[in-house]
C-alpha positions in Angstrom: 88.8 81.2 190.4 86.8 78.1 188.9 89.3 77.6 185.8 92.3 77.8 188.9 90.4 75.0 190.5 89.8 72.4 187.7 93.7 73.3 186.8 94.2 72.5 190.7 92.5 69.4 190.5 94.1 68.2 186.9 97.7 69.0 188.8 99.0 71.8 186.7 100.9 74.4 187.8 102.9 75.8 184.7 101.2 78.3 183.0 102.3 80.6 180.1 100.7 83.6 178.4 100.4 83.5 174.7 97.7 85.3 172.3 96.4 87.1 174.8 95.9 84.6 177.6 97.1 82.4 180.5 97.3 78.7 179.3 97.8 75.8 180.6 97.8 72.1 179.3 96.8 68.8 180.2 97.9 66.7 177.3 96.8 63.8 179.2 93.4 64.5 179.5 93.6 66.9 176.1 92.1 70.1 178.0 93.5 73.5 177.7 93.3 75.9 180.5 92.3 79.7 179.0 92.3 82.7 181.3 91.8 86.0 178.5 94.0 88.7 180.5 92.9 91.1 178.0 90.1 93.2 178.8 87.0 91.4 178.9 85.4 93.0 175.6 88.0 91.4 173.7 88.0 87.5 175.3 86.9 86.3 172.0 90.3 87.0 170.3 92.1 84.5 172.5 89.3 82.1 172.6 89.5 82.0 168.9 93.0 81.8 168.6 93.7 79.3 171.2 90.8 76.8 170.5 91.7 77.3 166.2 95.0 76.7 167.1 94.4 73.2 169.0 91.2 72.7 166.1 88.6 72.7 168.8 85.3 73.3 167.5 83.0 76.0 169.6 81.2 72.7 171.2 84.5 71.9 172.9 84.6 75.2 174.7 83.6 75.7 177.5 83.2 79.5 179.2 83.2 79.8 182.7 81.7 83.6 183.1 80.1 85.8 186.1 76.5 87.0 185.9 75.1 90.0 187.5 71.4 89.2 186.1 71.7 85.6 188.4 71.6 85.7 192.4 74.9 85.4 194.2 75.9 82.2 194.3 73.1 80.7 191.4 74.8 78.5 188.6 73.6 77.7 185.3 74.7 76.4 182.3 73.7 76.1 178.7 74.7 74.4 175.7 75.0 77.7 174.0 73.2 80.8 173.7 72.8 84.8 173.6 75.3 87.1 175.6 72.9 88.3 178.0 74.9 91.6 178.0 77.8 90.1 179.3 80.4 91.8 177.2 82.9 89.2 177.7 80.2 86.8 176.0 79.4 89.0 173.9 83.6 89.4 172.6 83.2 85.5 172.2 80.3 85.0 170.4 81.2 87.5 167.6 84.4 85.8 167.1 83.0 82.1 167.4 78.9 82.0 167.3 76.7 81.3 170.2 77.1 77.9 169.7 79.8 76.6 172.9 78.5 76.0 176.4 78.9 78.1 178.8 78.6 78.2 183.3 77.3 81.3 184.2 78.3 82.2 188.0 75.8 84.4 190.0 76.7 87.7 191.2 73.4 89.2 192.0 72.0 92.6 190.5 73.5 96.0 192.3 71.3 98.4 193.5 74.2 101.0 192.1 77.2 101.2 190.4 77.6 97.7 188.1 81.3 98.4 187.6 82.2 98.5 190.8 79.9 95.4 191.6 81.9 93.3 189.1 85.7 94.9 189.6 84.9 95.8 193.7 85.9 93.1 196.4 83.3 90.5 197.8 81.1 91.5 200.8 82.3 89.0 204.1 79.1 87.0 204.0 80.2 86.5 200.1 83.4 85.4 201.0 82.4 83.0 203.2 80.2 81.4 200.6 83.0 81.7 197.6 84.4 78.4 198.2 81.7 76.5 198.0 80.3 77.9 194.7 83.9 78.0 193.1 83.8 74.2 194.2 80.4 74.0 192.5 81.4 75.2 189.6 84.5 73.4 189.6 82.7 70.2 190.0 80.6 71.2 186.9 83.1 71.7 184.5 84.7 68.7 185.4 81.9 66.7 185.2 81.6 68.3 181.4 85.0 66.9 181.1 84.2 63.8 181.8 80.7 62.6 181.2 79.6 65.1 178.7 77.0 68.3 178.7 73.5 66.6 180.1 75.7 65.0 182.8 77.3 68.6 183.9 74.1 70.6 183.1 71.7 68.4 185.6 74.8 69.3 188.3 74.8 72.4 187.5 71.1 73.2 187.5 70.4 71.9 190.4 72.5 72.9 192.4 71.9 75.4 195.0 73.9 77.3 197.5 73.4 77.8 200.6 71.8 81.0 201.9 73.8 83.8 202.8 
């Protein structure tokens, strides 16, 4: 949902799937739009191929990922790190090295079944909150785009959302 905002706001619509992923491209602004639709413990294939394909070095990708371990609705990001046991993350880093930033998107701990947590639809007080932390989000990846990591990291840090 993020990544399909900042495409949103960049004004593109075509997308194509190639090496494992939806891209899209904004040669203007040089960004590439990556959605894996691969399972999620194999992201790091497409990662890899797409950003060694345009020569982008690990620091000029950025991973937008959900995080059970983080309260609904809390972002954070990082200029690199661990996988936390996020297994996307975890795909990514053993194909590229912990060393890429990376917004992690709150989904709060379940008291039950994590699969169905992460794959299961949003509660209604959830989706009434959604758009305003997929706007959040947005707003910090774009301000990565555009005025660098400390910039989008001090955003993204502080920002809180509203309670549910």
């Amino acid at each position: 949902m993020v990544v399909d905002e900042v495409a949103r706001r960049y004004g593109l619509t075509s997308w194509k799937k190639k090496d494992g992923a939806r891209q899209a491209v904004d040669p203007l602004h040089g960004i590439v739009f990556v959605e894996p639709v691969t399972f999620m413990n194999l992201s790091g294939t497409p990662v890899r191929l797409i950003s060694a394909w345009y020569r982008t070095p690990p620091s000029g990708v950025l991973v937008v990922s959900d995080d059970m371990d983080l309260p609904f609705g809390k972002l954070r990001m990082r200029p690199g790190g661990g996988h936390g046991g996020h297994n996307g993350l975890r795909s990514i880093i053993a194909t590229m090295g912990d060393e890429f930033p990376r917004i992690r998107v709150g989904l709060g701990r379940p008291e039950f079944d994590s699969v169905d947590h992460v794959l299961g639809p949003f509660r209604d007080d959830e989706l009434r909150a959604l758009p305003a932390i997929v706007v959040a989000a947005a707003d910090g990846v774009q301000r990565w785009v555009e005025d660098g990591i400390d910039a989008a990291m001090r955003y993204v840090n502080t920002w809180e959302p509203r309670s549910l």
